[in-house]
Gaussian input, Z-matrix of N, CA and C with variables (Angstrom, degrees):
# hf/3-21g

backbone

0 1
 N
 C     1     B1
 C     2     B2     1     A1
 N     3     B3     2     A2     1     D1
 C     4     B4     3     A3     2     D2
 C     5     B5     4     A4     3     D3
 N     6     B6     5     A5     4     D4
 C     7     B7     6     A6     5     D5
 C     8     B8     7     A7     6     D6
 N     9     B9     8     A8     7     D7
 C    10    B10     9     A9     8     D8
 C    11    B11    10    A10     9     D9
 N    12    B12    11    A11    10    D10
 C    13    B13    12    A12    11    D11
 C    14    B14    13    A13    12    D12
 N    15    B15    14    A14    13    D13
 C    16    B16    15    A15    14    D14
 C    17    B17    16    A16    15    D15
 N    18    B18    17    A17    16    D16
 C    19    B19    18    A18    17    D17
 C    20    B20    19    A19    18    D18
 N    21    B21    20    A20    19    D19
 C    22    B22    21    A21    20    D20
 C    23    B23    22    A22    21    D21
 N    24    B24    23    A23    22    D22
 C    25    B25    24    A24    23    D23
 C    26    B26    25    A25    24    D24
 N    27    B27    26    A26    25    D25
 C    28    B28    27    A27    26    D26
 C    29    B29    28    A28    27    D27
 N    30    B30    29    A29    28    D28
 C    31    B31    30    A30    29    D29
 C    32    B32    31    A31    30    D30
 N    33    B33    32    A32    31    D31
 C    34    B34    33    A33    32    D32
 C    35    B35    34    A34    33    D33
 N    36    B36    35    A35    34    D34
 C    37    B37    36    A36    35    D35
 C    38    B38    37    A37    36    D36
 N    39    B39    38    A38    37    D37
 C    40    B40    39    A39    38    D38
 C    41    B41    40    A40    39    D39
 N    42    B42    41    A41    40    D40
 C    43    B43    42    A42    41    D41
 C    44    B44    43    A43    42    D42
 N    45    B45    44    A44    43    D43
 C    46    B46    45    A45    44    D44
 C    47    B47    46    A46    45    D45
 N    48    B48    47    A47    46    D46
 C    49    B49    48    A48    47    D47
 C    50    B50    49    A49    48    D48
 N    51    B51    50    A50    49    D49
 C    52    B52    51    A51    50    D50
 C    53    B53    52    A52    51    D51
 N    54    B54    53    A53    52    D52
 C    55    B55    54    A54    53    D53
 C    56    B56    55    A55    54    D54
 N    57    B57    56    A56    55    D55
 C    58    B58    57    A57    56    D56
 C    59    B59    58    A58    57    D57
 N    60    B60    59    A59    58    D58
 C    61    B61    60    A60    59    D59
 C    62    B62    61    A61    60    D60
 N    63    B63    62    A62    61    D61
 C    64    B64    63    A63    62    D62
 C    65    B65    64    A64    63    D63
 N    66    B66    65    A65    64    D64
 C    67    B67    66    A66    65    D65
 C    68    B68    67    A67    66    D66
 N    69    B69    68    A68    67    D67
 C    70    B70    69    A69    68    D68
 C    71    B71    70    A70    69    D69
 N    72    B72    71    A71    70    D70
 C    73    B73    72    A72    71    D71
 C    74    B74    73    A73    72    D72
 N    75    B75    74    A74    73    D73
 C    76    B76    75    A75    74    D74
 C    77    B77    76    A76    75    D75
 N    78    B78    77    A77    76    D76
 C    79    B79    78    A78    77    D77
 C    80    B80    79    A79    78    D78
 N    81    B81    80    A80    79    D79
 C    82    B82    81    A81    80    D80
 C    83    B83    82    A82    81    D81
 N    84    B84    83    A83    82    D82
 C    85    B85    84    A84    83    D83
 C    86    B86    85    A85    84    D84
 N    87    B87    86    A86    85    D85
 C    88    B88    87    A87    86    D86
 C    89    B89    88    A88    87    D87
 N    90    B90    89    A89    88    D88
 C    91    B91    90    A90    89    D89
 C    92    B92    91    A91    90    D90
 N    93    B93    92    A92    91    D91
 C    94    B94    93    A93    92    D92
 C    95    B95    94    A94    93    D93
 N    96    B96    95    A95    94    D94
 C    97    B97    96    A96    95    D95
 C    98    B98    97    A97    96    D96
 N    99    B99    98    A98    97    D97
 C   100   B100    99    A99    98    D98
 C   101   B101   100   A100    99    D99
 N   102   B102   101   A101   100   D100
 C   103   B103   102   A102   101   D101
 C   104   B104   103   A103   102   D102
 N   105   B105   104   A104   103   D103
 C   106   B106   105   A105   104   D104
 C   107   B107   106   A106   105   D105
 N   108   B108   107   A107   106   D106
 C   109   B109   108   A108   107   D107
 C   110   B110   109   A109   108   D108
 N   111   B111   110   A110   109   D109
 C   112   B112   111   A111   110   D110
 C   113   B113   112   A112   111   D111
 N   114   B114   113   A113   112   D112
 C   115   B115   114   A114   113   D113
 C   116   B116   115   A115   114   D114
 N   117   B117   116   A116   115   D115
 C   118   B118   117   A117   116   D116
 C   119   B119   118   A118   117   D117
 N   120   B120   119   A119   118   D118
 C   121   B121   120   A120   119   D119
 C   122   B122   121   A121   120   D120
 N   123   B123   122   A122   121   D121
 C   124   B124   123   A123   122   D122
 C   125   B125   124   A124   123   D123
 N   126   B126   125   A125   124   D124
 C   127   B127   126   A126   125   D125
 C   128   B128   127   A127   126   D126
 N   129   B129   128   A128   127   D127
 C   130   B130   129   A129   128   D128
 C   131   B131   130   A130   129   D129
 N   132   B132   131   A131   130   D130
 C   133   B133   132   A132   131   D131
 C   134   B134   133   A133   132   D132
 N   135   B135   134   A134   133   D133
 C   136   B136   135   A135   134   D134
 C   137   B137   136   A136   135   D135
 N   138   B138   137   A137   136   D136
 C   139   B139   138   A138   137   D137
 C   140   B140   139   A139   138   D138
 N   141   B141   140   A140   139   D139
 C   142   B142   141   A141   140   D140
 C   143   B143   142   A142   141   D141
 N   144   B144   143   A143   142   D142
 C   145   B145   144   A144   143   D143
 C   146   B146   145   A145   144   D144
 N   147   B147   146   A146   145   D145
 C   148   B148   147   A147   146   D146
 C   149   B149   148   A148   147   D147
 N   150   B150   149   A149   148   D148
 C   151   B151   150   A150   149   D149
 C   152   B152   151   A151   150   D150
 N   153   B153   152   A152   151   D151
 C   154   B154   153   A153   152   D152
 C   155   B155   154   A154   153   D153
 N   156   B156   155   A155   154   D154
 C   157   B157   156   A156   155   D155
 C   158   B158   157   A157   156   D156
 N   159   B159   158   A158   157   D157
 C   160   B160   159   A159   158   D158
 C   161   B161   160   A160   159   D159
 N   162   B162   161   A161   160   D160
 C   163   B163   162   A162   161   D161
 C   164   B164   163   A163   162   D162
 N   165   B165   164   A164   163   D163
 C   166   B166   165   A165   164   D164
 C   167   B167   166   A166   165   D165
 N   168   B168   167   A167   166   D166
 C   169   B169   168   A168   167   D167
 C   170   B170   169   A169   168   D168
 N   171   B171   170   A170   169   D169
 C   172   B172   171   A171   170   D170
 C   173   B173   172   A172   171   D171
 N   174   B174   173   A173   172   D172
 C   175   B175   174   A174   173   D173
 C   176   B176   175   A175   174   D174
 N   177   B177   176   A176   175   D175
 C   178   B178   177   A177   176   D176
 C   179   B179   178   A178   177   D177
 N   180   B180   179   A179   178   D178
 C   181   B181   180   A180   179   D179
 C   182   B182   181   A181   180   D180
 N   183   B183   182   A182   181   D181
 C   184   B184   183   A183   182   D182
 C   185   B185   184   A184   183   D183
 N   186   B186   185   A185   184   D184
 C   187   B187   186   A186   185   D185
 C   188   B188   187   A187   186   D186
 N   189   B189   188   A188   187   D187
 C   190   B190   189   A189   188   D188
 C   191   B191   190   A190   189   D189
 N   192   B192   191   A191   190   D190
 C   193   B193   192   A192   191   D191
 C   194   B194   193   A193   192   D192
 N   195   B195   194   A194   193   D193
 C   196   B196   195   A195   194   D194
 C   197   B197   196   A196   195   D195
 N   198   B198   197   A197   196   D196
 C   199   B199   198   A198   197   D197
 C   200   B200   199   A199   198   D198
 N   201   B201   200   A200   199   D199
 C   202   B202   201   A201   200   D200
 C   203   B203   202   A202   201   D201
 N   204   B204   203   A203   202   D202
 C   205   B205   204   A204   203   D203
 C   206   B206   205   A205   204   D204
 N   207   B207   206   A206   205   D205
 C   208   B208   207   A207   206   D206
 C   209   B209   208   A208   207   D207
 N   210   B210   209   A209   208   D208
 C   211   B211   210   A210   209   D209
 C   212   B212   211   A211   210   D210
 N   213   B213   212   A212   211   D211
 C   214   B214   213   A213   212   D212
 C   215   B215   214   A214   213   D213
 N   216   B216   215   A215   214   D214
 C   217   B217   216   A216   215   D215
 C   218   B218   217   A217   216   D216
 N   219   B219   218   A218   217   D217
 C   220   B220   219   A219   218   D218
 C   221   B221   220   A220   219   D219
 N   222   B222   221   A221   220   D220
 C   223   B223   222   A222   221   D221
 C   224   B224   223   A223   222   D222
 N   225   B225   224   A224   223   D223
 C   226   B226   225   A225   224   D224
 C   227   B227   226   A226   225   D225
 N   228   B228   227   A227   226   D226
 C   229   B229   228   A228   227   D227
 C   230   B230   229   A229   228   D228
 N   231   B231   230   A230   229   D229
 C   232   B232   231   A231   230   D230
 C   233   B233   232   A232   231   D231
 N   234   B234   233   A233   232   D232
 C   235   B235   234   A234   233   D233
 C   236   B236   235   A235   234   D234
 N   237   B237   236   A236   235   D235
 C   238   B238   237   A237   236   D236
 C   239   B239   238   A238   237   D237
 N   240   B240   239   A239   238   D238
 C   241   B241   240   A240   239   D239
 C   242   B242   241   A241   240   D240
 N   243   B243   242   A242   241   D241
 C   244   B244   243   A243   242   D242
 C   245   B245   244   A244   243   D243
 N   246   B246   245   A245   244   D244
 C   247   B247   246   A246   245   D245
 C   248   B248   247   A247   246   D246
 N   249   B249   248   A248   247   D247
 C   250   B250   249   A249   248   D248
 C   251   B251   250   A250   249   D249
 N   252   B252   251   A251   250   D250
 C   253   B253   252   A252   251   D251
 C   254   B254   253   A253   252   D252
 N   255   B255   254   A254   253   D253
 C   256   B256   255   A255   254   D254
 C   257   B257   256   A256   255   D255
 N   258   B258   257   A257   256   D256
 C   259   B259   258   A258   257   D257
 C   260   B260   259   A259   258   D258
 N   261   B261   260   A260   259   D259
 C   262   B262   261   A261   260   D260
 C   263   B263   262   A262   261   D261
 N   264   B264   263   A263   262   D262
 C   265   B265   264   A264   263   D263
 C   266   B266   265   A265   264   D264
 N   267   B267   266   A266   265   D265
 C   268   B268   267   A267   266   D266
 C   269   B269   268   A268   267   D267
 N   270   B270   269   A269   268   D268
 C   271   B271   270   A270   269   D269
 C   272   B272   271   A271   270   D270
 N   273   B273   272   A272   271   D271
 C   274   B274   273   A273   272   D272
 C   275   B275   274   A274   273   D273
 N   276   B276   275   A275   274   D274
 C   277   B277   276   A276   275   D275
 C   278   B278   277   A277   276   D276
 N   279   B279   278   A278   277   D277
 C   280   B280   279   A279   278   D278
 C   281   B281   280   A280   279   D279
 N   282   B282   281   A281   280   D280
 C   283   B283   282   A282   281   D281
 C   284   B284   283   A283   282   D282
 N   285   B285   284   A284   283   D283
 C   286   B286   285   A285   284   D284
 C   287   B287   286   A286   285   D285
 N   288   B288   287   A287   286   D286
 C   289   B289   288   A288   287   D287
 C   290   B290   289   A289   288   D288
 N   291   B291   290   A290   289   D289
 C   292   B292   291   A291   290   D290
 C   293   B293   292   A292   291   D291
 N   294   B294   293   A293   292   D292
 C   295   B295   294   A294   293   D293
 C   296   B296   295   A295   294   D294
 N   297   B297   296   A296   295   D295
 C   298   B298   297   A297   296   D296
 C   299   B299   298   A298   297   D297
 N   300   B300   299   A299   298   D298
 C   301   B301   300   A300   299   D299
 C   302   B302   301   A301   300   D300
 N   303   B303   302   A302   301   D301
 C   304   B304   303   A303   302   D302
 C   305   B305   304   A304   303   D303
 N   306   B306   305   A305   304   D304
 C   307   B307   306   A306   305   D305
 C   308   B308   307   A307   306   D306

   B1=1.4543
   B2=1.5278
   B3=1.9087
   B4=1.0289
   B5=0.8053
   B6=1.6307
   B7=1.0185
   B8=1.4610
   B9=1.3177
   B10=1.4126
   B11=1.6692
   B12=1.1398
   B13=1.7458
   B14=1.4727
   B15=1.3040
   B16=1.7648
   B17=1.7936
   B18=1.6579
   B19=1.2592
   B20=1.1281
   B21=1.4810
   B22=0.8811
   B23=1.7563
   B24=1.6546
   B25=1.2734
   B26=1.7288
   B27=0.9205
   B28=1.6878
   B29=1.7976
   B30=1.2062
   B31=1.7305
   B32=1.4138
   B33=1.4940
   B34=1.6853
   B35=1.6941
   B36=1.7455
   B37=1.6935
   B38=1.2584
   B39=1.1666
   B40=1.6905
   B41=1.2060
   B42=1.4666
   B43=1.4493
   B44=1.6922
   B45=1.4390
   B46=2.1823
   B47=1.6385
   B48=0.9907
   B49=1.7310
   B50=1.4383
   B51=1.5748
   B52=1.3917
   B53=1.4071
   B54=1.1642
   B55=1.8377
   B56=1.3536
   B57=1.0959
   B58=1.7149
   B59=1.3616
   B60=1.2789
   B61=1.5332
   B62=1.8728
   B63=1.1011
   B64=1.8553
   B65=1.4548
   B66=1.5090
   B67=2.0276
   B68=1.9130
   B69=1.4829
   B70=1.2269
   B71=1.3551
   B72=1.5063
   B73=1.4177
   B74=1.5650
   B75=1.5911
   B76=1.4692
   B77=1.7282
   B78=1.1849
   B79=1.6822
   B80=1.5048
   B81=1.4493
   B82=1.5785
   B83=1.4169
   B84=1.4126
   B85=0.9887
   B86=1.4582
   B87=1.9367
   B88=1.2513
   B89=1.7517
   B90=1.6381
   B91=1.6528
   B92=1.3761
   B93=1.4302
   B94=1.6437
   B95=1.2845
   B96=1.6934
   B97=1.2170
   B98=1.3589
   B99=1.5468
   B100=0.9929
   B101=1.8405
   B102=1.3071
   B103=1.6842
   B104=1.4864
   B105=1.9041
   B106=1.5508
   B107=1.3658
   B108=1.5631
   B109=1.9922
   B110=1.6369
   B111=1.3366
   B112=1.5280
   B113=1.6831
   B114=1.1508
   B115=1.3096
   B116=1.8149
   B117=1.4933
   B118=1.3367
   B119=1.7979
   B120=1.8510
   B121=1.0917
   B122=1.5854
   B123=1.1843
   B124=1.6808
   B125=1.7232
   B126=1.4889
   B127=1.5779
   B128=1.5312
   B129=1.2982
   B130=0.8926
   B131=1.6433
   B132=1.2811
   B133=1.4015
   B134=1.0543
   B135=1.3264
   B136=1.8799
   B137=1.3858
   B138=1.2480
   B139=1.5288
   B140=1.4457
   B141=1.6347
   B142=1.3225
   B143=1.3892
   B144=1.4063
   B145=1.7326
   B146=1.1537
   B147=1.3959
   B148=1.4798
   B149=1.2332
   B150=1.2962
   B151=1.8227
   B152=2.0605
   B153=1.8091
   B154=1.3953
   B155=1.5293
   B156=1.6253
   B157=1.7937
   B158=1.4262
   B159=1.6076
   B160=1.8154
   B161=1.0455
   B162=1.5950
   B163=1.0827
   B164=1.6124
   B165=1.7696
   B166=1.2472
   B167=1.6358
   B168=1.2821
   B169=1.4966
   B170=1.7529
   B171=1.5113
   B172=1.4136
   B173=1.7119
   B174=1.8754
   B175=1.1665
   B176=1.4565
   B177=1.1490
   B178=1.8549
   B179=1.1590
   B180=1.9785
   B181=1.4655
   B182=1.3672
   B183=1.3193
   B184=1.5893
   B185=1.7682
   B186=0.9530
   B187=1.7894
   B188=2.0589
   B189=1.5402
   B190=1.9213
   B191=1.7944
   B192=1.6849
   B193=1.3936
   B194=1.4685
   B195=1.3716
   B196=1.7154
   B197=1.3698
   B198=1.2304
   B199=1.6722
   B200=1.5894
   B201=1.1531
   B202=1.4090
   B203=1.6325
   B204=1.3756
   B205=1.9635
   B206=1.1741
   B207=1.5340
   B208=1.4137
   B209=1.3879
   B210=1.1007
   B211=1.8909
   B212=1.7589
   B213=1.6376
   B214=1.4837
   B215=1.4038
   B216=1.8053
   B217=1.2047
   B218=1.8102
   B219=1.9213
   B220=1.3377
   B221=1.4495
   B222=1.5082
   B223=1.7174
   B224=1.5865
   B225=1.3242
   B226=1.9148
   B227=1.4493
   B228=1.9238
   B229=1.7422
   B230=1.5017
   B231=1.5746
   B232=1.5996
   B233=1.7683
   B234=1.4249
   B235=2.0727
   B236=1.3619
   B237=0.9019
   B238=1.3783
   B239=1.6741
   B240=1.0619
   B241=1.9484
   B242=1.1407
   B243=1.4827
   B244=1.5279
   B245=1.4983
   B246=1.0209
   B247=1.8966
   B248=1.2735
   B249=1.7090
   B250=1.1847
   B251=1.6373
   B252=1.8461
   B253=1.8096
   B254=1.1742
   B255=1.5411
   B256=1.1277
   B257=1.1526
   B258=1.6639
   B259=1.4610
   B260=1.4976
   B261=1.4156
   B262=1.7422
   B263=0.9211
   B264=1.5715
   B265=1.9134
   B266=1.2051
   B267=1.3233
   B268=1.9451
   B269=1.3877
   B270=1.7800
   B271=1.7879
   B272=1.2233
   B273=1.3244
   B274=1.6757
   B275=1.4249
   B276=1.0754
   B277=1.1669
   B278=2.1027
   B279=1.3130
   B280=1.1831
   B281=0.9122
   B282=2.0100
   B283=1.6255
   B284=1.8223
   B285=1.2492
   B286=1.6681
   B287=2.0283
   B288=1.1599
   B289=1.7976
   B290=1.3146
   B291=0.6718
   B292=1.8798
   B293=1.5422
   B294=1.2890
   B295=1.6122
   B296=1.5158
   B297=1.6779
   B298=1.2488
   B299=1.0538
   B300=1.4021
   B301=1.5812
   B302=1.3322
   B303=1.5229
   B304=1.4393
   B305=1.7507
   B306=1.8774
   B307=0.8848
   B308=1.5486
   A1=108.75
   A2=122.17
   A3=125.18
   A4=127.42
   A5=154.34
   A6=140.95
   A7=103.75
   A8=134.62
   A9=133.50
   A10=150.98
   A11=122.92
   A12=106.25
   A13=89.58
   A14=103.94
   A15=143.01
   A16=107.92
   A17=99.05
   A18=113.92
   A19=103.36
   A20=139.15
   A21=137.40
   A22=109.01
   A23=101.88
   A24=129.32
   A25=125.60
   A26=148.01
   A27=133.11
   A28=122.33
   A29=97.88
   A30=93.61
   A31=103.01
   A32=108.34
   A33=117.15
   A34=87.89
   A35=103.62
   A36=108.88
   A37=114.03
   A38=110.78
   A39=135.66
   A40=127.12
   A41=110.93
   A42=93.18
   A43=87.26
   A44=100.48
   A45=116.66
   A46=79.84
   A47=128.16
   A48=114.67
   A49=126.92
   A50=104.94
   A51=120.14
   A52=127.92
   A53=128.22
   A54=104.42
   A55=112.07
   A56=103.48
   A57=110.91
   A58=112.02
   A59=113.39
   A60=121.38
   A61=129.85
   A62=104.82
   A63=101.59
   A64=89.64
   A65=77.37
   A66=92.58
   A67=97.02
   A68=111.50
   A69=106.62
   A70=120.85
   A71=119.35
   A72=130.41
   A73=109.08
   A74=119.44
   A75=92.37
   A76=81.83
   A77=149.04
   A78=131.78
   A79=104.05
   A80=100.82
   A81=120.26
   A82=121.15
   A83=138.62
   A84=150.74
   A85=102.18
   A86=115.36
   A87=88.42
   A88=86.29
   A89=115.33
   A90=111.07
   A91=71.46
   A92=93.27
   A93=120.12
   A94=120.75
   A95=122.94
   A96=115.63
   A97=125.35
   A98=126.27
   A99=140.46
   A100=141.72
   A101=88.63
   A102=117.07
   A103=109.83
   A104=107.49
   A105=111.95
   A106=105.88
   A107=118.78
   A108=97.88
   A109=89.37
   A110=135.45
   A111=121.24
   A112=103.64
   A113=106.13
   A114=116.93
   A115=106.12
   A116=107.45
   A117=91.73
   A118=116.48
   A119=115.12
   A120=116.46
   A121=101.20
   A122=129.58
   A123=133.69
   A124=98.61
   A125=114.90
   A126=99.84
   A127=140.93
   A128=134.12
   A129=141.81
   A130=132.65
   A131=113.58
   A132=129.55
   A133=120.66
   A134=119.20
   A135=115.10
   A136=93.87
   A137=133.51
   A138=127.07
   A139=132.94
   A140=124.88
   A141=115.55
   A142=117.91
   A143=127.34
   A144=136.58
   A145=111.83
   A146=135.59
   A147=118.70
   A148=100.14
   A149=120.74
   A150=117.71
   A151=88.10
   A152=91.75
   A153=115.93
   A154=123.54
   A155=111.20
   A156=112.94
   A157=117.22
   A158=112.85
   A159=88.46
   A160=108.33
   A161=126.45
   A162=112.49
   A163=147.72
   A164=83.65
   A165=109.71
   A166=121.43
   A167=110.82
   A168=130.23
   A169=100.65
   A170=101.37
   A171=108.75
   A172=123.35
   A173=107.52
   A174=128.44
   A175=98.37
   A176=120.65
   A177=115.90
   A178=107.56
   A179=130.77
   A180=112.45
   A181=124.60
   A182=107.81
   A183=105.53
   A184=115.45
   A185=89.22
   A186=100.61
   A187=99.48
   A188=99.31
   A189=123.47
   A190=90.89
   A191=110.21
   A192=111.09
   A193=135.43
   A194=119.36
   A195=108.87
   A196=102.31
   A197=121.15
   A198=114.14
   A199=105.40
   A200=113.94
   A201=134.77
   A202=102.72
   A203=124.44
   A204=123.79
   A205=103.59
   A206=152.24
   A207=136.65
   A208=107.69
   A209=106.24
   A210=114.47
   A211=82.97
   A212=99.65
   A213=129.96
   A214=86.09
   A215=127.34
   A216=132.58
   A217=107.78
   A218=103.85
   A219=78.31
   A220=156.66
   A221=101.93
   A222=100.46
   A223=81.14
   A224=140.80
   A225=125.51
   A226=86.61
   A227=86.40
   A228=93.09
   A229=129.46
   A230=104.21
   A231=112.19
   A232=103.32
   A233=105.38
   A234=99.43
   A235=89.89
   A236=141.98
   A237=126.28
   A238=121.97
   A239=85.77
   A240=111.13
   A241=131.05
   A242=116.31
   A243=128.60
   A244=112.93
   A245=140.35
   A246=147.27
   A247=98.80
   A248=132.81
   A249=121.80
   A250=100.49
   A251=131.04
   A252=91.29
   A253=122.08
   A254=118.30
   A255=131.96
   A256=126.39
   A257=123.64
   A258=132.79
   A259=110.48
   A260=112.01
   A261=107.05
   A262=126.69
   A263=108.14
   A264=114.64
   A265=100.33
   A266=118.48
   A267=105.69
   A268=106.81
   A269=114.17
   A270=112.75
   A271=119.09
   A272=117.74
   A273=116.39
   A274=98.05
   A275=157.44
   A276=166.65
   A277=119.49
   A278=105.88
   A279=133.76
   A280=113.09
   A281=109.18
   A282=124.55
   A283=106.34
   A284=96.66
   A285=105.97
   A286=94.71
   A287=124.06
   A288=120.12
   A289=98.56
   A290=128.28
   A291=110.47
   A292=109.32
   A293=105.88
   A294=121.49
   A295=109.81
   A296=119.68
   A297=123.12
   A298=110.61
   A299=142.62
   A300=133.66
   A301=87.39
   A302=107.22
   A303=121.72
   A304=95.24
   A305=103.53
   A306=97.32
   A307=116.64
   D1=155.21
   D2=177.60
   D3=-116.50
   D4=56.77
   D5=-120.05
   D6=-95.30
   D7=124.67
   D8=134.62
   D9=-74.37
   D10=126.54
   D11=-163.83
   D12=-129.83
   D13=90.17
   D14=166.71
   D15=50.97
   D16=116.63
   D17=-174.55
   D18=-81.06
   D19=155.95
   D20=-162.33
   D21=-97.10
   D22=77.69
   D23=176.86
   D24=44.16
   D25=-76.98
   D26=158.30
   D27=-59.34
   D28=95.76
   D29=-166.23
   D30=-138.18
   D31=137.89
   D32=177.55
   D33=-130.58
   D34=125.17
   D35=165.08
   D36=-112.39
   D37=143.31
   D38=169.66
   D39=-107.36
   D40=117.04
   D41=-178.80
   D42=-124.26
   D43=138.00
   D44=-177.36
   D45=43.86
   D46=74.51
   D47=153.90
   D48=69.26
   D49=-6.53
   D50=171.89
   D51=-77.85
   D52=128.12
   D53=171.77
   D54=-97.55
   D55=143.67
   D56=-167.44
   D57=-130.78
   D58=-8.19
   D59=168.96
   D60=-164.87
   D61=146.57
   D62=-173.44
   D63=-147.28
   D64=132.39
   D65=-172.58
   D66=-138.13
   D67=129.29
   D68=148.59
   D69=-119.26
   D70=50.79
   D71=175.24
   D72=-132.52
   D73=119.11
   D74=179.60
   D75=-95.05
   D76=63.40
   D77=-178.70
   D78=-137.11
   D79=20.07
   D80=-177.25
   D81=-136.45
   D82=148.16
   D83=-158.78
   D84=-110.73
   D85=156.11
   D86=-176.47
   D87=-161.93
   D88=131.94
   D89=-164.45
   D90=-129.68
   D91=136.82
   D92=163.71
   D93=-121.21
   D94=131.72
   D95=162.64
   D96=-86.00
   D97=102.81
   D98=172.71
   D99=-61.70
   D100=-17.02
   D101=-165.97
   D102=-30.64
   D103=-45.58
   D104=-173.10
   D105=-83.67
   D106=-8.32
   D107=-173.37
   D108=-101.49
   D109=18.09
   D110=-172.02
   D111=-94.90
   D112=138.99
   D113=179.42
   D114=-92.72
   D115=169.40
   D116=-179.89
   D117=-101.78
   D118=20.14
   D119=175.31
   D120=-167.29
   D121=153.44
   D122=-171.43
   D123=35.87
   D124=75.33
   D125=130.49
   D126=-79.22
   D127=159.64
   D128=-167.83
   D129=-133.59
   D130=93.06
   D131=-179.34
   D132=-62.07
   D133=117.76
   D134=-177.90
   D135=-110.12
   D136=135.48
   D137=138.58
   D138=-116.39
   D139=86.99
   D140=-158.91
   D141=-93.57
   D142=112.07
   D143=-176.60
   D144=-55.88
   D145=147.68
   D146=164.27
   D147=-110.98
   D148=-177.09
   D149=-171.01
   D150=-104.43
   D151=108.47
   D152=173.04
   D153=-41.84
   D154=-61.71
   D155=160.20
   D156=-48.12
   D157=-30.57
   D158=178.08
   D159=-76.06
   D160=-39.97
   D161=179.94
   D162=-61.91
   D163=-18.68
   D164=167.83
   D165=-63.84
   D166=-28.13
   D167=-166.52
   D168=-89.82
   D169=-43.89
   D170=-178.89
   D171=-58.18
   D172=-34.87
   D173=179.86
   D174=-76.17
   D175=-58.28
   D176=-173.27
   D177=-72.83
   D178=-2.86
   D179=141.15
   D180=-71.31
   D181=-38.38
   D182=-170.47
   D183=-74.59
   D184=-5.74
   D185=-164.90
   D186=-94.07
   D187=-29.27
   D188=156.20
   D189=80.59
   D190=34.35
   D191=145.39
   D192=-24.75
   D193=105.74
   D194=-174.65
   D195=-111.04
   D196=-6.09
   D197=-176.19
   D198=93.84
   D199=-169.43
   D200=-152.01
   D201=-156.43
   D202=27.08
   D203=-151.69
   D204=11.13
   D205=39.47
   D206=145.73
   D207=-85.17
   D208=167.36
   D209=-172.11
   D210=-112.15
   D211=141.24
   D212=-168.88
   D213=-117.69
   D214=104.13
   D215=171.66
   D216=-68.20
   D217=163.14
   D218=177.32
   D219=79.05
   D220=22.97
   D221=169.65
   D222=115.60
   D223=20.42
   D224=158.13
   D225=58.92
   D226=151.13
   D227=165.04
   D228=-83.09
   D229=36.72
   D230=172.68
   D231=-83.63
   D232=-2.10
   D233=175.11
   D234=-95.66
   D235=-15.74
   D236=167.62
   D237=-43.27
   D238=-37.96
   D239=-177.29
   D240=-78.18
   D241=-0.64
   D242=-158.60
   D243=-143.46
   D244=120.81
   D245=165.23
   D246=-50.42
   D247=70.49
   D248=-169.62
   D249=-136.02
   D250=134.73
   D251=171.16
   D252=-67.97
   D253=158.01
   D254=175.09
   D255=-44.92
   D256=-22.80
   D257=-171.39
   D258=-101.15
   D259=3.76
   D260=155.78
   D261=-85.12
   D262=12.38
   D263=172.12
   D264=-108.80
   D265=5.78
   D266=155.00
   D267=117.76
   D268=-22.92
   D269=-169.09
   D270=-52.24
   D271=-20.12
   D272=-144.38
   D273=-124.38
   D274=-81.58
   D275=-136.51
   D276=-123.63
   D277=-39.63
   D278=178.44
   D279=-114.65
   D280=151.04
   D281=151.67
   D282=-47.39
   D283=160.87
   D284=170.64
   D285=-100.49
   D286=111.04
   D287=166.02
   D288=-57.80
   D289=4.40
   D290=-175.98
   D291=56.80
   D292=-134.01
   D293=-153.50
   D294=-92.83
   D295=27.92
   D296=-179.27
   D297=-95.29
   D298=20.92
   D299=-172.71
   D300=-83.86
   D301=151.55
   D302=169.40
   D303=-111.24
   D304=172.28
   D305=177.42
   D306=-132.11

């Protein structure tokens, strides 16, 4: 078993080349039974992130978000869109970088 206790929100896992899980919540936990993708020597863990604000931006296009004219402090209302905490858009502890995430 694999247990996870919340990926940090856009996540595709691999295990030997397998995918065994896709999460866009890091506010969730997630146990996998792995038994059939385990090899019996060199396994191999992939975990690939996607960049969370685009996706966030991508979902509040597809979803055809127009706003409300209030200003969404803090990370735009593209965190609205995403299972992400609130304090990785900078309010709480950190600057917000703005529009430098790569992807």
């Amino acid at each position: 078993m694999l247990f996870f206790e919340g990926l940090d929100t856009v996540v595709s896992v691999y295990l030997n080349g397998k995918l065994i899980l896709e999460s866009q919540n890091m506010h969730i936990s997630h146990r996998i039974d792995v038994t059939k993708a385990l090899k019996p020597n060199d396994n191999v863990l992939e975990l690939q992130f996607k960049n969370a604000p685009e996706f966030a931006k991508a979902e509040m296009k597809r979803i055809g978000y127009n706003g409300n004219n209030t200003d969404v402090h803090f990370g735009g209302p593209e965190r609205l869109f995403v299972r992400k905490a609130q304090y990785h858009w900078g309010w709480d502890w950190g600057p917000s970088v703005g529009n430098t995430w790569s992807t």
